[in-house]
C-alpha positions in Angstrom: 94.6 153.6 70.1 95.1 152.1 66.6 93.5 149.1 65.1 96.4 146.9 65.2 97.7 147.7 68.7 94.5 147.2 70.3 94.1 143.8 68.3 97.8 143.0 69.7 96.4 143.7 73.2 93.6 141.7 72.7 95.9 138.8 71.6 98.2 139.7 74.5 95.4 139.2 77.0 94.4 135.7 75.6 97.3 134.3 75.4 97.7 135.6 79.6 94.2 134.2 80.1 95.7 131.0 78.7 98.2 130.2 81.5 95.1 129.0 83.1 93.3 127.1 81.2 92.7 123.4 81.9 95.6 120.7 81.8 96.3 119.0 78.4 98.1 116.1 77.1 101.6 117.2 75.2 103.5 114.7 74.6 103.0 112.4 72.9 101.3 114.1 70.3 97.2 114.3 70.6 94.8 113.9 67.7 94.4 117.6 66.1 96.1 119.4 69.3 98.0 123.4 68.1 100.7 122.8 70.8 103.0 120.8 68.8 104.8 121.2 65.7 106.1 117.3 65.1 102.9 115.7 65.0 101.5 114.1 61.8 99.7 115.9 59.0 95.8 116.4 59.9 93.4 113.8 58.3 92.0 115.4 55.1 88.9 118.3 56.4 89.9 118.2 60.0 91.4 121.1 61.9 93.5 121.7 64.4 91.3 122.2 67.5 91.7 125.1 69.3 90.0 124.3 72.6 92.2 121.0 73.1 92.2 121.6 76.8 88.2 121.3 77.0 86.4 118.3 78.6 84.6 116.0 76.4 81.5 116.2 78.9 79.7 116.8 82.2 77.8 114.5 84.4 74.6 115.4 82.6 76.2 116.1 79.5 78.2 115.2 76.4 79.9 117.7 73.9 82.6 115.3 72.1 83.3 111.7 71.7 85.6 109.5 73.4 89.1 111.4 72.1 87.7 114.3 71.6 87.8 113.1 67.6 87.1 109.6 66.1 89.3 110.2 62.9 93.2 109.1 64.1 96.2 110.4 62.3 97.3 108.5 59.4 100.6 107.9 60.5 101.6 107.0 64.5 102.6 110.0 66.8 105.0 107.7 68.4 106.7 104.4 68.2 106.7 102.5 71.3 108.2 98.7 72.4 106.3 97.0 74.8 108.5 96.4 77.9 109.5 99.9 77.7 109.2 103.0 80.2 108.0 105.8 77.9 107.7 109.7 79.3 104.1 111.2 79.0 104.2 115.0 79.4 101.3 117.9 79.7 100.8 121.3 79.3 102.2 123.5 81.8 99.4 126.5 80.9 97.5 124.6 82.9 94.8 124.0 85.8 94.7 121.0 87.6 91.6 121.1 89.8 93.2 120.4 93.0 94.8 117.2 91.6 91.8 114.0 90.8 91.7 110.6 89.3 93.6 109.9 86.3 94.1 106.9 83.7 96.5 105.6 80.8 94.9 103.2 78.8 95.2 102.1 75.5 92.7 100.4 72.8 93.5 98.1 69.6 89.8 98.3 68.3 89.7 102.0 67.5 88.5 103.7 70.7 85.3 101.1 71.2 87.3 99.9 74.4 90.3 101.1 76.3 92.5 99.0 78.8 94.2 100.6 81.3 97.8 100.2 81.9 98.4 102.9 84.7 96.6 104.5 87.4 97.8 107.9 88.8 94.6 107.9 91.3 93.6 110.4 94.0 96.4 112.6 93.5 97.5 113.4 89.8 98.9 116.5 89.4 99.6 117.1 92.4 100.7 114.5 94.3 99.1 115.4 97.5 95.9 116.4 98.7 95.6 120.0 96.9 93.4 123.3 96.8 95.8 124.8 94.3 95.1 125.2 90.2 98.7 124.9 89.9 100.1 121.2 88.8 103.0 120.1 91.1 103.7 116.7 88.6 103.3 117.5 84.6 104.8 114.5 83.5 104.9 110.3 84.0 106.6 107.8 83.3 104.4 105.2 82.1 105.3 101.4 82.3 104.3 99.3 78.9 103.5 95.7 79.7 105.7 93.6 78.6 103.6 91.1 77.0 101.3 93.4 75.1 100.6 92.5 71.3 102.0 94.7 68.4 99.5 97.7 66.5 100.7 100.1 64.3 97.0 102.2 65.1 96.9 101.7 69.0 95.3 105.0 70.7 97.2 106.0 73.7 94.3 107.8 76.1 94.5 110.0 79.1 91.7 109.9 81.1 90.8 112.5 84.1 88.1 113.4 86.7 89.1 116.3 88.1 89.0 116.5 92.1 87.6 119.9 92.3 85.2 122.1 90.6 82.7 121.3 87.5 81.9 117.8 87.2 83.7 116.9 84.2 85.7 113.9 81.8 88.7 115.4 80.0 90.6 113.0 77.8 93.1 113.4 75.0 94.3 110.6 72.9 97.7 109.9 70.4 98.0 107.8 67.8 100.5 105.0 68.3 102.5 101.7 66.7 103.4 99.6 69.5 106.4 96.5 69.3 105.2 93.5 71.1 105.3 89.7 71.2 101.9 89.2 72.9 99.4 87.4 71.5 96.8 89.6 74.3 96.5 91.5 77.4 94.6 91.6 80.0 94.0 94.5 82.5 90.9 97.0 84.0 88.4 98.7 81.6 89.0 102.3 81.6 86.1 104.3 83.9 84.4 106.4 81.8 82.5 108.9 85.1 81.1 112.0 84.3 80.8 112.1 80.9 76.3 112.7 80.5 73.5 111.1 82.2 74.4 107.8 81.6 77.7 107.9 83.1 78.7 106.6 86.9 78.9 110.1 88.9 81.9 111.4 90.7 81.0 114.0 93.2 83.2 117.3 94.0 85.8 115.9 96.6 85.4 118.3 99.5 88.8 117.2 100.5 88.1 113.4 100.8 90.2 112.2 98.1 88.7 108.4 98.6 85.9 110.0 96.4 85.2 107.8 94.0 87.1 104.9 94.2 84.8 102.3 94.6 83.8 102.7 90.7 87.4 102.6 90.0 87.8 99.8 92.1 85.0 97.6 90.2 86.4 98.2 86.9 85.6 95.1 85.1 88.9 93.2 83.8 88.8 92.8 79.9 91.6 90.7 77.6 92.3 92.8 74.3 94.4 91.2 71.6 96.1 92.8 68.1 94.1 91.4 66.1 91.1 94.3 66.8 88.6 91.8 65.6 86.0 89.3 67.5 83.3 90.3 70.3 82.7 90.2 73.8 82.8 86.7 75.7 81.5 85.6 78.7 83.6 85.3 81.9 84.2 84.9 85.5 85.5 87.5 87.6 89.5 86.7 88.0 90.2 85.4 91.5 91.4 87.9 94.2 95.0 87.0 94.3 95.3 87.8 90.7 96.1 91.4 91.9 99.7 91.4 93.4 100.0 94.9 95.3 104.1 95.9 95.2 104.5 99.2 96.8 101.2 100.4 95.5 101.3 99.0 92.0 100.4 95.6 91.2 99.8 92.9 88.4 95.8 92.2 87.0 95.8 88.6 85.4 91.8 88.9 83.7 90.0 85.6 82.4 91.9 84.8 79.3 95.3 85.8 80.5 98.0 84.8 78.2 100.6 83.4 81.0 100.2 82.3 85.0 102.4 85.4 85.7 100.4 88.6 86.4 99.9 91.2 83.8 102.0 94.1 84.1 99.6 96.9 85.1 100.3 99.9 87.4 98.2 101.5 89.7 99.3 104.6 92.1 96.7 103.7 94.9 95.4 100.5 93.4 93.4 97.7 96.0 92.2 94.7 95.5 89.0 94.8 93.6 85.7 93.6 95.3 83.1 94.0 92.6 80.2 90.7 92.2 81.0 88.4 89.3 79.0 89.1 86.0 78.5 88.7 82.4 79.4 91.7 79.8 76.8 92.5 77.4 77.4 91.8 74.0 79.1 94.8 72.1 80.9 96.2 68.4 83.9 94.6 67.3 87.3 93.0 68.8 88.3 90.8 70.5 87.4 90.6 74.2 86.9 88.9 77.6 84.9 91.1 80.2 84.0 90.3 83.9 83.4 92.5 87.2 80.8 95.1 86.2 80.7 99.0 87.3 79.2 100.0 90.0 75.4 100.0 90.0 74.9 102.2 92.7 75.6 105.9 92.1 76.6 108.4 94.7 73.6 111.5 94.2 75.0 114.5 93.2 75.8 117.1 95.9 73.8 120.0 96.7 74.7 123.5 95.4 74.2 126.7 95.1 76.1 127.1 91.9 78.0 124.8 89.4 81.3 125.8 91.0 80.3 125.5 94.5 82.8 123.8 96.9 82.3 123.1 100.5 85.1 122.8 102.8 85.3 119.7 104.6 88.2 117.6 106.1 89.5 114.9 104.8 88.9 111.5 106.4 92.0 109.5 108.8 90.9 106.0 107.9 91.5 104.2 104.3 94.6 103.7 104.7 96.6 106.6 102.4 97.8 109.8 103.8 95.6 112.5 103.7 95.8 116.3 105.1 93.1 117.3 107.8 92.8 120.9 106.7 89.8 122.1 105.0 90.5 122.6 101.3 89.8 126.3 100.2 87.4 127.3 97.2 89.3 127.8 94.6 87.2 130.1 91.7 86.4 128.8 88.7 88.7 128.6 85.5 86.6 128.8 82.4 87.8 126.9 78.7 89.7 130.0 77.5 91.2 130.1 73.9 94.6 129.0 74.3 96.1 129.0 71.0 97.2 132.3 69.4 95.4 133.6 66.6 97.0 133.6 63.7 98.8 137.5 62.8 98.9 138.0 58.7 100.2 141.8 59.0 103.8 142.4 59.2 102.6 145.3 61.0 100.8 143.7 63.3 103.0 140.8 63.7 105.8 143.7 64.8 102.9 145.2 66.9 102.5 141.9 69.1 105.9 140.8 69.9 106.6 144.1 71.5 104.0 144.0 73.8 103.5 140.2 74.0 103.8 138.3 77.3 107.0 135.7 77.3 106.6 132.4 76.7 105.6 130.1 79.8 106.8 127.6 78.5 110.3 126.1 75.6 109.8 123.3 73.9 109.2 121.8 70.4 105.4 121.3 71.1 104.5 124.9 71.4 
C-alpha cells in the first residue's frame, strides 16, 4: 500500500471513530472549538482545540478549567436580547451517555460564577430514560430572562453530568453580548459535580434517574448584575413560594431580586428547593448575593470492578416523574477520540482521501 493511501485510511478511520465521540456544544460558537467556520478569530497564541468534546474533569480529577479555556474571544459569538427564545444546538457526532443532568447558565464576571437560566435535568439528550449512546434531542430552545442586565462579554455555559459511564463534568462555553434593561438577576448557582476531589459526587445512575438531584436541588440562589464588579453578600435563603412551578418550569426570585415578580428561570424537572439557610463565603470579584448552600453530605462512590462498570438496576416508581422499570443495559465505553480531521497539504493526498473518505454525518456551516 503507498504512503499516502494508507495515511488517507488512517484519516478515514478517525474521522469514523469520530461519530462517537462525546456530545459538544455547536451552536452558538464555543471558545477555540474546529467545528465551526463563523466563529471569531482565536485570541493571539491560542489554538483551536482539537479534543472539544472532552470533559474538563473526573470526580477525583481535573484536566481543564471551568470552559475548558479562561481566555474569551475578543469579539461575541452571538448577539442576544434578553426576553428572547434563542436555539442552542450540539454536535450530532456524538455520545450522550444514556441522557444525564444538564445546565445553561451564564456569568457577567468572567467565568468566577455562573447563574443558571435553564435546566434540562434527568433526561437531556434523550428525553427519556435511556441505555443508548445515541442523542434523541440535539438542540434547545433556551428562554432569556426578561429582565437580565446588558454585557457585551457574558459567557454562555453548558454544563453536563452524564447519566452513564465515567464520572465526569463536560462543559463548553460561548462568548456573548446580551440586550437588557436589568439592573440584576437572580437565579440558582450552576452545580459544578464531578469535576476532582473537591467536587459534590454524582454516582453512575443504574437506571434511577433521581440520581443526584438533591445537589441540584440545594443550589444556592445568587443575584448577578452588569456591572461584573463588587463581592459576595450575606443573605437569607429566599422563601419557598418564590419558586412558581408551571408545567415543570418555574420562576426563582433570590435575596436581592430586582422586582416582586419571579425571575424568569426554567427548569425541565425543577422542585421546590429544601436546602438550610446559610451565609456564602467571601469570594473574587462581582457583584453578588448568595444563600442556600450545596449539599454537605456526599453520596460514596459506588463499587466497581472497572471505571466503566454499570450495574443494571430498575428504576424507582415513586418521585413523582415517569420513569421505565427495565433494567438499563451496559453500554461499552466510548473513549475521547480525535474528532477533527487532520489537516491534508498534498494535492495528492488530498485526491487520495476524498475517494475513500466516509460522507459527512452531518451539513451545516459549523463543520
Amino acid at each position: 500500500m503507498k504512503l499516502h493511501t494508507f495515511v488517507a485510511f488512517l484519516l478515514s478511520s478517525t474521522l469514523a471513530t469520530g461519530v462517537i465521540a462525546h456530545v459538544s456544544m455547536k451552536t452558538p460558537c464555543v471558545r477555540y472549538t474546529p467545528f465551526c467556520d463563523s466563529c471569531p478569530e482565536l485570541p493571539p497564541g491560542q489554538a483551536l482545540d482539537q479534543n472539544i468534546n472532552a470533559p474538563i474533569g473526573t470526580h477525583d480529577s481535573i484536566s481543564q478549567p471551568l470552559c475548558k479555556y479562561t481566555t474569551p474571544y475578543a469579539t461575541p459569538a452571538a448577539k442576544w436580547t434578553a426576553g428572547s427564545t434563542v436555539a442552542v444546538e450540539f454536535n450530532p457526532h456524538a455520545a450522550v451517555h444514556g441522557g444525564g443532568h444538564c445546565q445553561f447558565a451564564l456569568s457577567y464576571d468572567g467565568g468566577n460564577t455562573f447563574v443558571v437560566i435553564q435546566d434540562e435535568l434527568r433526561y437531556c439528550f434523550t428525553g427519556g430514560p435511556s441505555s443508548s449512546n445515541t442523542g434523541t434531542q440535539l438542540s434547545y430552545n433556551i428562554k432569556l430572562p426578561d429582565n437580565l442586565p446588558s454585557g457585551d462579554k457574558v459567557i454562555f455555559a453548558w454544563a453536563w453530568n452524564n447519566a452513564i459511564g465515567n464520572r465526569e463534568f463536560y462543559m463548553n462555553c460561548a462568548d456573548v453580548a446580551i440586550e437588557g434593561s436589568g439592573s440584576s438577576f437572580s437565579g440558582p448557582e450552576m452545580l459544578v459535580a464531578n469535576y476532582g476531589p473537591g467536587s459534590p459526587f454524582i454516582p453512575e445512575f443504574n437506571g434511577n434517574y433521581e440520581t443526584g438531584i438533591d445537589l441540584y436541588n440545594g443550589r444556592k440562589i445568587i443575584t448577578v448584575n452588569g456591572s461584573g464588579s463588587g463581592g459576595y453578600a450575606n443573605a437569607t435563603a429566599p422563601a419557598p413560594q418564590a419558586y412558581a412551578a408551571q408545567g415543570g418550569s418555574g420562576g426563582y426570585t433570590g435575596a436581592g431580586s430586582p422586582s416582586a415578580s419571579p425571575t424568569p428561570y426554567t427548569a425541565s424537572s425543577a422542585v421546590e428547593s429544601s436546602a438550610p439557610t446559610s451565609t456564602a463565603p467571601a469570594a473574587g470579584s462581582g457583584s453578588y448575593v448568595a444563600s442556600s448552600p450545596y449539599a454537605t453530605s456526599v453520596p460514596a462512590a459506588p463499587t466497581a470492578t472497572s471505571p466503566f462498570s454499570t450495574t443494571p438496576a430498575s428504576a424507582p416508581e415513586a418521585g413523582g416523574y415517569t420513569t421505565s422499570s427495565a433494567s438499563v443495559t451496559s453500554i461499552a465505553p466510548v473513549y475521547h477520540a480525535r474528532i477533527a480531521p487532520v489537516p491534508i497539504t498534498s494535492p495528492a493526498m488530498a485526491g487520495e482521501y476524498a475517494a475513500n473518505a466516509p460522507p459527512t454525518p452531518f451539513t451545516s456551516k459549523c463543520v
